[in-house]
N, C-alpha and C positions, 0 to 999 in steps of 0.2 A: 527710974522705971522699975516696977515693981516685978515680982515672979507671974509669970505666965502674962505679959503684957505684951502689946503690939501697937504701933502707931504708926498710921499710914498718910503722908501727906503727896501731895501734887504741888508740881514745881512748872516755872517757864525757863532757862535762862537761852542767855543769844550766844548765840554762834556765828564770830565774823569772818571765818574760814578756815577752813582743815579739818572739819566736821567731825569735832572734838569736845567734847565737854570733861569737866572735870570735878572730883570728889577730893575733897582737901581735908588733913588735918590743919585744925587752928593752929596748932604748936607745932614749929618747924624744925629744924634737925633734931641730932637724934635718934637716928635710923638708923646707926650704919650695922646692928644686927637685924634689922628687918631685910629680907631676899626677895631682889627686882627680878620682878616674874612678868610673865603674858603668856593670854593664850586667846583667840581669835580676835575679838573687839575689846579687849581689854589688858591693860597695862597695868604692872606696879611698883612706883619705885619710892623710895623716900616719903613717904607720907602722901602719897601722890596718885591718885589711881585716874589715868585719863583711857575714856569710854569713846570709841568710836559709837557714832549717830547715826542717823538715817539719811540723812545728807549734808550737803556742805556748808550751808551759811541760814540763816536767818532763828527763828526763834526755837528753843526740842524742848518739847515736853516728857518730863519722867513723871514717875508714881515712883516714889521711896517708903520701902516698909522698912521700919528698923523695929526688932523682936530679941527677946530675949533669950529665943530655941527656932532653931530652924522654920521660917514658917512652909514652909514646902514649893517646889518649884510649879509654875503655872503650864504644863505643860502641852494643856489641849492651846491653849491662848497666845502662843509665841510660837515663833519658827526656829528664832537659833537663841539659846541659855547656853553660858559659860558660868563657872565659880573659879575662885582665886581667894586668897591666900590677903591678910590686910591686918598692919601693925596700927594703931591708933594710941601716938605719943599724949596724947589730951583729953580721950572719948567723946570729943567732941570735930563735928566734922560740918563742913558748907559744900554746896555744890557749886561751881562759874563756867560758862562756857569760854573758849578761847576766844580772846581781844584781842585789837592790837591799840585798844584805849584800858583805862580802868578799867578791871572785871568788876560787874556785878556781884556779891556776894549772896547767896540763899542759905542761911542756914538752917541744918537741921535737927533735931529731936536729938538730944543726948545720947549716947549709946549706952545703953544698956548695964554690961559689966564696966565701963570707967576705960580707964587706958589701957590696953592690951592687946589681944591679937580676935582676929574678926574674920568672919567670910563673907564675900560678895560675892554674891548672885546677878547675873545681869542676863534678864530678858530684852528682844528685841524684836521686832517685826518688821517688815516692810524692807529689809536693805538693798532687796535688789530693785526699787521701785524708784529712785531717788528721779527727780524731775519728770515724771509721769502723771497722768490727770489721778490715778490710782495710786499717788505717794499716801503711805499711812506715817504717823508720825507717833510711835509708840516704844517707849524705853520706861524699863522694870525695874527697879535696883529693889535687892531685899539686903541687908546686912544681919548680923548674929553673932553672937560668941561664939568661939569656935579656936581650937587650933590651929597651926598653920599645919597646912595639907597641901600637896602638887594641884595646882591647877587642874581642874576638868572641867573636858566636854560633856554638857546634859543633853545637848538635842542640836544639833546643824541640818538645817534644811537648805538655806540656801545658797547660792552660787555667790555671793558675796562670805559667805560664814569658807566656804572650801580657798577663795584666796587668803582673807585673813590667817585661817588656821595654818597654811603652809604654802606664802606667795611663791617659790622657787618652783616648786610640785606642779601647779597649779598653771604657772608659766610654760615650764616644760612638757606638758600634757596636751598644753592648746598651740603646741607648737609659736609660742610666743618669744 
């Protein structure tokens, strides 16, 4: 990928339960200086970044940018964006949702700087909507070069983004 470049592709994979997708590096260990982090829908451990969805089983569609500089967060067009922190032992990365057969593999567009460290962005919409005639089913990933930096929240609107971010709080509040 050249300077000032971006490539944006559209992805399906399946989801046969835990309404989990995931971001993989090709090359696996390796890690153990990269730091397993999360912060609402998003996890990172070992070359691993698994994305809570919009619901629980059947096919999620993403949009994946991957850019050479920040492409900027979408911020009128989503309800709840996080960032995170993302070691990439290979520069090269697929997306699968969770099986409990063969995952399908998606791969995608090279990264950018090659092996190194990355931030992801994850837009999402719709979560509190899941089995409703009004389920939207829309998931954002942007990737970039970047330093490792602390997790942030960009934007939490809804009632699913408030358990994610802190299930105990959230618990304890609704008298749960």
């Amino acid at each position: 990928m050249s300077n000032n470049e971006v490539q944006t592709v559209r992805l399906t994979v399946e989801v046969q339960d835990c309404g989990v997708a995931h971001l993989l590096d090709k090359e696996s260990g390796g890690y153990v200086d990269a730091p397993a982090q999360s912060i609402g829908f998003v996890k990172v451990e070992q070359g691993c970044v698994d994305l809570q969805i919009t619901h629980q089983w059947g096919p999620a569609d993403f949009t994946v940018t991957i850019a050479d500089r920040d492409p900027g967060a979408d911020l009128a067009g989503y309800e709840d964006i996080v960032e995170i922190g993302y070691v990439s032992m290979s520069g090269e990365v697929e997306m699968t949702g969770f099986t409990f057969d063969e995952a399908v593999m998606c791969p995608l567009p090279p990264l950018p700087a090659g092996p190194g460290t990355y931030r992801i962005r994850y837009h999402v919409k719709g979560m509190d909507l899941e089995g409703s005639d009004d389920a939207v089913d829309d998931h954002y990933l942007q990737i970039w070069p970047a330093s490792l930096e602390d997790p942030v929240v960009v934007k939490a609107t809804s009632v699913a983004s408030e358990y994610f971010l802190d299930p105990e709080k959230f618990m304890r509040e609704r008298g749960l």
